[in-house]
C-alpha positions as a Markdown table, in Angstrom:
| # | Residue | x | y | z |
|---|---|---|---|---|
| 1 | Unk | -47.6 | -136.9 | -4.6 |
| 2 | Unk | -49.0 | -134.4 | -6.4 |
| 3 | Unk | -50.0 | -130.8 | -4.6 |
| 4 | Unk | -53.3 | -128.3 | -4.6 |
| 5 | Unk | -52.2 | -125.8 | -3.3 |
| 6 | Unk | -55.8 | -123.5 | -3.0 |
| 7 | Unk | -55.6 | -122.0 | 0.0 |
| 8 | Unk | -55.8 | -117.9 | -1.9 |
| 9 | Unk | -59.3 | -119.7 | -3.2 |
| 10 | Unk | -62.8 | -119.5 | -1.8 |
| 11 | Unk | -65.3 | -122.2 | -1.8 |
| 12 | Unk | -65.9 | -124.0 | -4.2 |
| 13 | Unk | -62.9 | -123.4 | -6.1 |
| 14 | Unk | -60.8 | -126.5 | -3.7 |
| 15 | Unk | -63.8 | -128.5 | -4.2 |
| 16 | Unk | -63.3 | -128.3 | -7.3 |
| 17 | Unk | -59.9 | -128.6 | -8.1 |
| 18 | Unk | -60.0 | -131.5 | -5.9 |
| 19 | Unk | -62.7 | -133.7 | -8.0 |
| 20 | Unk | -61.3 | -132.8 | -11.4 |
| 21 | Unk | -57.7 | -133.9 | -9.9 |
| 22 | Unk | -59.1 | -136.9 | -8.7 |
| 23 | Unk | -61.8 | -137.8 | -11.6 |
| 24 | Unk | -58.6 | -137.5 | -14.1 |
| 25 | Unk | -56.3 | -139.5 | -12.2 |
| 26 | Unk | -56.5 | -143.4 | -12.8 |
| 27 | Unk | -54.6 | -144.1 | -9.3 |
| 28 | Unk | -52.3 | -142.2 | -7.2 |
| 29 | Unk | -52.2 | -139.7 | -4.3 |
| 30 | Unk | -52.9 | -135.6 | -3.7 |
| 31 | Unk | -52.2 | -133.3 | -1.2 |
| 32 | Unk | -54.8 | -130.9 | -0.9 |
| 33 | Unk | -54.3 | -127.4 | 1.3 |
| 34 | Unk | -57.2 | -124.7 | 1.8 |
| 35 | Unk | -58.6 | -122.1 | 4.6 |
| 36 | Unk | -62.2 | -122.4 | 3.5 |
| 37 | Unk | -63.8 | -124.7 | 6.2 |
| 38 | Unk | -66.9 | -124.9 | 4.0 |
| 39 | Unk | -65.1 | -127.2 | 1.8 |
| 40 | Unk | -64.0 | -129.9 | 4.1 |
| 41 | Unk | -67.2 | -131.4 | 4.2 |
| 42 | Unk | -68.0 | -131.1 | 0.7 |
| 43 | Unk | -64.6 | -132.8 | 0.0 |
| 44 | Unk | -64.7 | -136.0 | 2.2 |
| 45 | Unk | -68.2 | -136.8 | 0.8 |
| 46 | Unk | -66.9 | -136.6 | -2.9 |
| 47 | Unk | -64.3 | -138.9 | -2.3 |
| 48 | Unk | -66.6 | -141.3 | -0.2 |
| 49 | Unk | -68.3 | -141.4 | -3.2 |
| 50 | Unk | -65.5 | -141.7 | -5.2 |
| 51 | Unk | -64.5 | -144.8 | -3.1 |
| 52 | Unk | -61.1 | -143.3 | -2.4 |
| 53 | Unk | -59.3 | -142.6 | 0.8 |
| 54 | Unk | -58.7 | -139.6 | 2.9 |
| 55 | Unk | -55.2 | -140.9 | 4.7 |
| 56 | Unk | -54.9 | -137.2 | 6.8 |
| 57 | Unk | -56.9 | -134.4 | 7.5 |
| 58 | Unk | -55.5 | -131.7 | 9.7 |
| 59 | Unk | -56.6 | -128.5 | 10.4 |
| 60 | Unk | -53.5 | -126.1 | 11.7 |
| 61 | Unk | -53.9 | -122.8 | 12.5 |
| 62 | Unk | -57.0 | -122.3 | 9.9 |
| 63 | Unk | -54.9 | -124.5 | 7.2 |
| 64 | Unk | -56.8 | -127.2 | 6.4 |
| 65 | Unk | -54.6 | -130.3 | 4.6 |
| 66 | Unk | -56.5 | -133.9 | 2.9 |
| 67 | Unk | -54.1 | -136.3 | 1.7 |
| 68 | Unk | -56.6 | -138.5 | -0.8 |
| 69 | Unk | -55.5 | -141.5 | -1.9 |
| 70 | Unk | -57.1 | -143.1 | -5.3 |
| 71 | Unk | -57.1 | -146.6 | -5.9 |
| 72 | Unk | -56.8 | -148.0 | -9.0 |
| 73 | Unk | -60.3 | -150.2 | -8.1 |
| 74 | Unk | -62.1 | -146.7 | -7.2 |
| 75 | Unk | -65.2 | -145.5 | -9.0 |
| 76 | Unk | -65.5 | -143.2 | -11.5 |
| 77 | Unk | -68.0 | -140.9 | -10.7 |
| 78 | Unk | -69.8 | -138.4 | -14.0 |
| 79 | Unk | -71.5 | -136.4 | -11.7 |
| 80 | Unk | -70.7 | -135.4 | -8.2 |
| 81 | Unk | -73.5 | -133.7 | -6.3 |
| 82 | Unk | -72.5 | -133.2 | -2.9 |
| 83 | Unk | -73.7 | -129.7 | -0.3 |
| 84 | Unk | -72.8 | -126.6 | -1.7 |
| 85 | Unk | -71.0 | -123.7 | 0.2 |
């Protein structure tokens, strides 16, 4: 499993990290770990619409952690436009 570990970043940097990590995998599963709140949201709808999986999403102690799961049979997406921060 591969880690992003963004949690010095602000919104949208995890946002972003997360999409490009997910738009160039072809399957496979990331760890994601950030404070900004602002990007949960923005996150969960990108990989809705990505047709992958969120398999945890905690929140500890303002440490927020997705663990995103890409199929192989999930879309790939040129443009994501999802709410901004």
């Amino acid at each position: 499993m591969e880690v992003i570990d963004a949690t010095s970043a602000e919104c949208p940097e995890p946002f972003m990290k997360t999409v490009a990590k997910l738009m160039g995998m072809k399957e496979g599963v990331v760890k994601v770990i950030f404070k900004d709140p602002k990007c949960v949201d923005m996150i969960a709808e990108a990989v809705k619409l990505m047709e992958c999986k969120i398999i945890e999403n905690t929140n500890k102690d303002g440490i927020y952690t997705m663990v995103i799961e890409k199929p192989s049979t999930s879309k790939e997406v040129k443009d994501v436009k999802v709410g901004g921060c």
